[in-house]
Structure formats: C-alpha cells, structure tokens
N, CA, C and O atoms as a GROMACS GRO file, in nm:
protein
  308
    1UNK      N    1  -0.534   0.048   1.970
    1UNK     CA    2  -0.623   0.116   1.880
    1UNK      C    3  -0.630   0.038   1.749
    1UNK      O    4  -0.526  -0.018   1.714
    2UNK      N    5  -0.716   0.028   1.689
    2UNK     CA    6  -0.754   0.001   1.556
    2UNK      C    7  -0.822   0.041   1.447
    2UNK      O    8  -0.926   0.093   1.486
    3UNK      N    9  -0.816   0.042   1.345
    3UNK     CA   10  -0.849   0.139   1.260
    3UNK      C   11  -0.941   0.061   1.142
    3UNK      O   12  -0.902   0.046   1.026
    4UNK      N   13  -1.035   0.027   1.179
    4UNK     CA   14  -1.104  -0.115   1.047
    4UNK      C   15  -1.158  -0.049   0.914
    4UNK      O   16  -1.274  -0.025   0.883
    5UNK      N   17  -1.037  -0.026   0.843
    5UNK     CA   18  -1.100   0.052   0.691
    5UNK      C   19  -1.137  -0.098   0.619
    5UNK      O   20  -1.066  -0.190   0.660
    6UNK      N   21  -1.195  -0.118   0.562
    6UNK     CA   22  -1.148  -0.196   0.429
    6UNK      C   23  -1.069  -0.224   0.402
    6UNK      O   24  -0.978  -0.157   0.451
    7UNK      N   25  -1.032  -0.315   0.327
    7UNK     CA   26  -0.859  -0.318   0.242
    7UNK      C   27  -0.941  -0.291   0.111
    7UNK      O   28  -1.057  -0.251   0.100
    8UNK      N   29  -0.833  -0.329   0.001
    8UNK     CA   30  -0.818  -0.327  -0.121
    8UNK      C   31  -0.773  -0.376  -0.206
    8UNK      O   32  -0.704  -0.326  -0.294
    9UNK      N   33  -0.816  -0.521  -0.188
    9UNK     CA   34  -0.781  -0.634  -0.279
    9UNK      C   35  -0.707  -0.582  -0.380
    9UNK      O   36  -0.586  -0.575  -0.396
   10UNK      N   37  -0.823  -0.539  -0.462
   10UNK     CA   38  -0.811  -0.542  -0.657
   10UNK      C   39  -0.705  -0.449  -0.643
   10UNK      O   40  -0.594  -0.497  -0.665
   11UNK      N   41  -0.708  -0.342  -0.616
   11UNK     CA   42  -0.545  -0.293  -0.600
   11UNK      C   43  -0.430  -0.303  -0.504
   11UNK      O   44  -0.362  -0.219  -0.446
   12UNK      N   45  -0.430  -0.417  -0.506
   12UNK     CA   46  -0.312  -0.494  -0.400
   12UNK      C   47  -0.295  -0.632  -0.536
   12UNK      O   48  -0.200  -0.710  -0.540
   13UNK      N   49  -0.386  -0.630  -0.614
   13UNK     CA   50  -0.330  -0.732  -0.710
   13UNK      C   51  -0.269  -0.703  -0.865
   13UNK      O   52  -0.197  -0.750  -0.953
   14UNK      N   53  -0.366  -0.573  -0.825
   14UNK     CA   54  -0.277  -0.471  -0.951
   14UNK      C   55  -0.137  -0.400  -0.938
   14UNK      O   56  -0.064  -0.359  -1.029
   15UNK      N   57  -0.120  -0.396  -0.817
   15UNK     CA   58   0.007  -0.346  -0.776
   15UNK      C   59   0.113  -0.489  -0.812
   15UNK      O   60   0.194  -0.492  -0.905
   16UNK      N   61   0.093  -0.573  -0.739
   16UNK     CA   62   0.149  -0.686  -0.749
   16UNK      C   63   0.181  -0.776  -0.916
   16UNK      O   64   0.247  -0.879  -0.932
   17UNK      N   65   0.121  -0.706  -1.004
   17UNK     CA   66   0.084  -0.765  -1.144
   17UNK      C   67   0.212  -0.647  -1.209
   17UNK      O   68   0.272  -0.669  -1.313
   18UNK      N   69   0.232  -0.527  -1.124
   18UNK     CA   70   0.276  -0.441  -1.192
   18UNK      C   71   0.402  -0.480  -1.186
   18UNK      O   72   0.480  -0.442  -1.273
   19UNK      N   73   0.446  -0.563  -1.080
   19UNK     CA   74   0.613  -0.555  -1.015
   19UNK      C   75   0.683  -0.686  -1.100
   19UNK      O   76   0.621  -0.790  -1.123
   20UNK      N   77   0.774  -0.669  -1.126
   20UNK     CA   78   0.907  -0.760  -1.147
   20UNK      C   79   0.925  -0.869  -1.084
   20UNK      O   80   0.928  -0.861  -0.961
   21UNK      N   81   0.939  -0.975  -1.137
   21UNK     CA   82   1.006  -1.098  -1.045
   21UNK      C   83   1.098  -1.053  -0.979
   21UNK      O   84   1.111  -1.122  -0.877
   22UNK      N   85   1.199  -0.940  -0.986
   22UNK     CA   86   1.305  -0.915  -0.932
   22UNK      C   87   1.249  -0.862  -0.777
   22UNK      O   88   1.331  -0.856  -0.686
   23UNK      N   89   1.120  -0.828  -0.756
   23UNK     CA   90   1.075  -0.703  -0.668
   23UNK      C   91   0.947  -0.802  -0.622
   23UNK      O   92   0.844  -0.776  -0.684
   24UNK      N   93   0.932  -0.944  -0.495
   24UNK     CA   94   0.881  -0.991  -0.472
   24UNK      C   95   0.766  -0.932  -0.426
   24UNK      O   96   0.818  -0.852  -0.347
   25UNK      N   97   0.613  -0.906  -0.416
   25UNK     CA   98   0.511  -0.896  -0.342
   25UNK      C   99   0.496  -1.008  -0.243
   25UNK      O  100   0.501  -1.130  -0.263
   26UNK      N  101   0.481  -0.958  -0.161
   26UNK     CA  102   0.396  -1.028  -0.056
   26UNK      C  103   0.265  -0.982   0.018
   26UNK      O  104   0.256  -0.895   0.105
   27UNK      N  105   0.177  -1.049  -0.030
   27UNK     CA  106   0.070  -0.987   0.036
   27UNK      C  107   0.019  -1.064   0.204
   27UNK      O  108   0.023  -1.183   0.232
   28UNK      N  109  -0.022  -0.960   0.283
   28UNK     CA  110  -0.062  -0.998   0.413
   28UNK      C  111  -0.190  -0.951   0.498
   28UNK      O  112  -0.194  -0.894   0.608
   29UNK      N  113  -0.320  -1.002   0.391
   29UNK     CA  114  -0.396  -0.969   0.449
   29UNK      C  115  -0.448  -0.908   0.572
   29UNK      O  116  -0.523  -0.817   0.606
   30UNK      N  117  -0.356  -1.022   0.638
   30UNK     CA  118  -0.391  -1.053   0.775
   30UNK      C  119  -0.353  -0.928   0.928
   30UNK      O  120  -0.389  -0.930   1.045
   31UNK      N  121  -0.250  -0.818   0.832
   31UNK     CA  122  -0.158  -0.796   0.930
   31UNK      C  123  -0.256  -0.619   0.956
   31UNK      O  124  -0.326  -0.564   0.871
   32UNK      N  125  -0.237  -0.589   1.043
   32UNK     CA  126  -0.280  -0.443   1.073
   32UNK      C  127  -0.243  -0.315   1.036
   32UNK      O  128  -0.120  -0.328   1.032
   33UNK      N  129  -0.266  -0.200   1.006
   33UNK     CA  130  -0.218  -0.113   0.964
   33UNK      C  131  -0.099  -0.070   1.070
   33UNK      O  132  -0.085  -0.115   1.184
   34UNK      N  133  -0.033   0.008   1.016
   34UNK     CA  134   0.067   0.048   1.117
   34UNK      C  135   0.011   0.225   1.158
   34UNK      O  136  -0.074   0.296   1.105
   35UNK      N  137   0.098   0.248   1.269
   35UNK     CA  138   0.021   0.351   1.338
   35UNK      C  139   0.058   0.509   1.236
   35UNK      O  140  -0.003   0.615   1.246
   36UNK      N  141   0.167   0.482   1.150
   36UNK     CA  142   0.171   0.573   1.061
   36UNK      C  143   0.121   0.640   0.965
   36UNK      O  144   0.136   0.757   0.930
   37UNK      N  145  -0.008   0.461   0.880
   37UNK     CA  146  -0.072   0.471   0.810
   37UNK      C  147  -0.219   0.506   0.881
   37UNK      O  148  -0.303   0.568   0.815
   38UNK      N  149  -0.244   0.465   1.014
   38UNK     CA  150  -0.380   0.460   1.048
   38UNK      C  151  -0.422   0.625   1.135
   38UNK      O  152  -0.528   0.683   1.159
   39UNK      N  153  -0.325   0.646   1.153
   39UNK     CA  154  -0.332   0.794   1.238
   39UNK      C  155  -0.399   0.898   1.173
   39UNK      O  156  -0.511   0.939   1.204
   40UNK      N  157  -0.308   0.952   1.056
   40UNK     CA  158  -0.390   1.049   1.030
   40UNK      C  159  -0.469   1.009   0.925
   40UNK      O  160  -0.510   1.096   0.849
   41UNK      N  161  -0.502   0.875   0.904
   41UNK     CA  162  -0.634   0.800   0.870
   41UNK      C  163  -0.728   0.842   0.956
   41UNK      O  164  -0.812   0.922   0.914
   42UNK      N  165  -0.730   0.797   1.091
   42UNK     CA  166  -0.835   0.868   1.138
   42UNK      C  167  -0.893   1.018   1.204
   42UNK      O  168  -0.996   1.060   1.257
   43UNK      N  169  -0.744   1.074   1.159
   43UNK     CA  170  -0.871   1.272   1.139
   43UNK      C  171  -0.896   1.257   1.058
   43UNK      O  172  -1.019   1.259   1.047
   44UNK      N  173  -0.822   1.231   0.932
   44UNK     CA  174  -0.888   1.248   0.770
   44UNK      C  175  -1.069   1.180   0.752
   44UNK      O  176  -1.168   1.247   0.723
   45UNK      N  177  -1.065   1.058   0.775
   45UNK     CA  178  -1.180   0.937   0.772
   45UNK      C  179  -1.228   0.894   0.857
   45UNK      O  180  -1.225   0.771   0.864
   46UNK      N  181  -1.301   0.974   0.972
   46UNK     CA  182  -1.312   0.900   1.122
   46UNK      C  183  -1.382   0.781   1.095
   46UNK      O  184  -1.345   0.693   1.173
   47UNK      N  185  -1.491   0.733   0.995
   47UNK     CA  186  -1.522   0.642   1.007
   47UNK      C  187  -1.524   0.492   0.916
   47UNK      O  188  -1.590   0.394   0.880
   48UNK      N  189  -1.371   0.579   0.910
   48UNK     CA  190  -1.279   0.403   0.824
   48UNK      C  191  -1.356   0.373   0.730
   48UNK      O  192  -1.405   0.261   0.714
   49UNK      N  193  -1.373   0.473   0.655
   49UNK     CA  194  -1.470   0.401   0.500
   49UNK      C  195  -1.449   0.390   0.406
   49UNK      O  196  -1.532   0.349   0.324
   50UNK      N  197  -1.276   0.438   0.363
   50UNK     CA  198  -1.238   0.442   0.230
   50UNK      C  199  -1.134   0.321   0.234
   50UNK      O  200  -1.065   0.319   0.336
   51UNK      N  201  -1.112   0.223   0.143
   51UNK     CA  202  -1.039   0.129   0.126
   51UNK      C  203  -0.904   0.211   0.125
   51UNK      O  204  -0.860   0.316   0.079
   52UNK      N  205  -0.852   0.070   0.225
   52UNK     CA  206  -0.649   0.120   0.271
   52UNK      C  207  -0.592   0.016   0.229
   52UNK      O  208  -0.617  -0.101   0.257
   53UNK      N  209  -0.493   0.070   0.141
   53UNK     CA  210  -0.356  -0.053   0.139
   53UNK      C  211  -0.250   0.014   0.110
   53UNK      O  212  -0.225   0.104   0.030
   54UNK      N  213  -0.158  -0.078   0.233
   54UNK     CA  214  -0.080  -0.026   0.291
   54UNK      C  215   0.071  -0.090   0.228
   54UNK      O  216   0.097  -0.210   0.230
   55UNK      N  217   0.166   0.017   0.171
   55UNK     CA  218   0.257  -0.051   0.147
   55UNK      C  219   0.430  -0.048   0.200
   55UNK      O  220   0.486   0.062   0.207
   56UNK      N  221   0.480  -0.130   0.223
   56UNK     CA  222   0.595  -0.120   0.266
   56UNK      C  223   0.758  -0.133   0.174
   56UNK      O  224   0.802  -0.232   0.117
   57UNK      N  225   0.809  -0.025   0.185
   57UNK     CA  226   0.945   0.009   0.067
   57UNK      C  227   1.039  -0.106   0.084
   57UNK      O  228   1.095  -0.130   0.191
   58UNK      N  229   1.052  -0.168  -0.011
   58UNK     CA  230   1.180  -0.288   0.018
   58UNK      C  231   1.316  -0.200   0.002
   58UNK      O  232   1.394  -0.276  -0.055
   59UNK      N  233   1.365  -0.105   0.021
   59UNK     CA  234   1.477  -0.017   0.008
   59UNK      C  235   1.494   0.096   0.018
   59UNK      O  236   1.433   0.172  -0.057
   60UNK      N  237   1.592   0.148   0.126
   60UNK     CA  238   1.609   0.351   0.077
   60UNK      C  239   1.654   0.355  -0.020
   60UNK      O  240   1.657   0.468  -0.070
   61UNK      N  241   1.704   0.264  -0.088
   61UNK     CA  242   1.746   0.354  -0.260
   61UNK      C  243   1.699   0.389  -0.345
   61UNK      O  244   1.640   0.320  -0.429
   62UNK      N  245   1.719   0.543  -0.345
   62UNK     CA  246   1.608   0.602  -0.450
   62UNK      C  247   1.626   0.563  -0.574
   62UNK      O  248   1.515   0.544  -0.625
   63UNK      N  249   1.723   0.538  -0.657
   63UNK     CA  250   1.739   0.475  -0.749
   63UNK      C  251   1.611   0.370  -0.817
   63UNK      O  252   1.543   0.379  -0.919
   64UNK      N  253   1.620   0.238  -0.672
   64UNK     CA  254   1.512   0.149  -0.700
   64UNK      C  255   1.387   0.178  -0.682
   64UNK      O  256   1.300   0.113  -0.738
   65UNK      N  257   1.350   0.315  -0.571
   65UNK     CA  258   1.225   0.312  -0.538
   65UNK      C  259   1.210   0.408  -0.660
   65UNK      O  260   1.120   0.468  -0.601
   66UNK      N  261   1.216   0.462  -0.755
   66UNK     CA  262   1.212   0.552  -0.776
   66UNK      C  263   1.187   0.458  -0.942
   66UNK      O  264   1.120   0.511  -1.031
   67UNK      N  265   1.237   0.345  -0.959
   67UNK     CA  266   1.195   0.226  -1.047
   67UNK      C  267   1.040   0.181  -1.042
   67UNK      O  268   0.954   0.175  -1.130
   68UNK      N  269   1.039   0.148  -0.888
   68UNK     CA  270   0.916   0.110  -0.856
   68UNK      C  271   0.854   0.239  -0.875
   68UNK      O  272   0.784   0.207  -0.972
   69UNK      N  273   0.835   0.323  -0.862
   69UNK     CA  274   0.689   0.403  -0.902
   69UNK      C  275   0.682   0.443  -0.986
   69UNK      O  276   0.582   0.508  -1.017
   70UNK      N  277   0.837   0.415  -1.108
   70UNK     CA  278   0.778   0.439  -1.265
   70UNK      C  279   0.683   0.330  -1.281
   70UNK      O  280   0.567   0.363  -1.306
   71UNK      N  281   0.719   0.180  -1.269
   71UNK     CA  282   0.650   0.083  -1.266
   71UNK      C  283   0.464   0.077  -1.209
   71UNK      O  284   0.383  -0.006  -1.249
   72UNK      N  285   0.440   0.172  -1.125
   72UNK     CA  286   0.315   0.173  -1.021
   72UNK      C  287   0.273   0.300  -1.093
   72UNK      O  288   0.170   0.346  -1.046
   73UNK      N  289   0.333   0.378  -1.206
   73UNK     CA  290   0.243   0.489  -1.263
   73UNK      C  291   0.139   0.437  -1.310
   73UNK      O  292   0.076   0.426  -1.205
   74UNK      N  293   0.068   0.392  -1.395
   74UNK     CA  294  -0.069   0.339  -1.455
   74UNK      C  295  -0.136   0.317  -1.366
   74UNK      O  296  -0.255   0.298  -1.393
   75UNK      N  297  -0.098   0.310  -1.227
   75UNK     CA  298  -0.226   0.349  -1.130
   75UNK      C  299  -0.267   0.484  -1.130
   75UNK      O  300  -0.385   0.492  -1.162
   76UNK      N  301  -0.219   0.583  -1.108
   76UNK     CA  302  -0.248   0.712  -1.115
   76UNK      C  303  -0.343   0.720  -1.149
   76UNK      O  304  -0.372   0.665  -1.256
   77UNK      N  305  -0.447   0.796  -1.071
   77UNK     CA  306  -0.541   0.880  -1.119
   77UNK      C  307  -0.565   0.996  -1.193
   77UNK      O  308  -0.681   1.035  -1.211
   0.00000   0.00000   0.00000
C-alpha cells in the first residue's frame, strides 16, 4: 500500500533549523511513510492531500524528547 501525500519541505527545514548540533537531522526524502503514519492518514484524508512529514524520535527519554519539543514549539499553531 501507499499513501502519496505530499511532503513538506519548508517544514522539514524549519524543523531542522530548530534542532541543535547535538540532535542531528537527517532528512530522507526518499523514504516512505510508515504504516503508522499512513493508516489513519488514510480514513482521516482519503485522498492524500494534505502535506506529511514524518518524524522519527532519536530516544525514549523523556527528558530529551521533551527538550526537543520545547525546541519545535514556534511551530505551533
């Protein structure tokens, strides 16, 4: 199955602008959503039209993740 939303550059570079040298980005265009992100992507959006980006936690420690999304607040809507 596949799920062809869009991505979302400009915020995949704003995310990436937000983080620490300590807290590498890597971006991967290339790679597919995973079935966690794309699932209930498609009841929500059957027809994949809202830009997806997809991100993956470099750690269970809440401590750090919990760094990172003070850091990723000024995205907030």
């Amino acid at each position: 199955m596949t799920y062809p939303s869009p991505g979302a550059p400009d915020l995949a570079s704003r995310v990436k602008a937000l983080m620490p040298d300590t807290e590498p980005v890597t971006q991967e265009p290339s790679y597919r959503l995973d079935h966690g992100a794309y699932v209930p992507l498609m009841v929500m959006y059957r027809k994949a039209e809202i830009p997806v980006l997809q991100m993956s936690t470099p750690s269970l420690d809440p401590h750090r993740l919990f760094a990172i999304g003070r850091r990723l607040g000024p995205l907030a809507c």
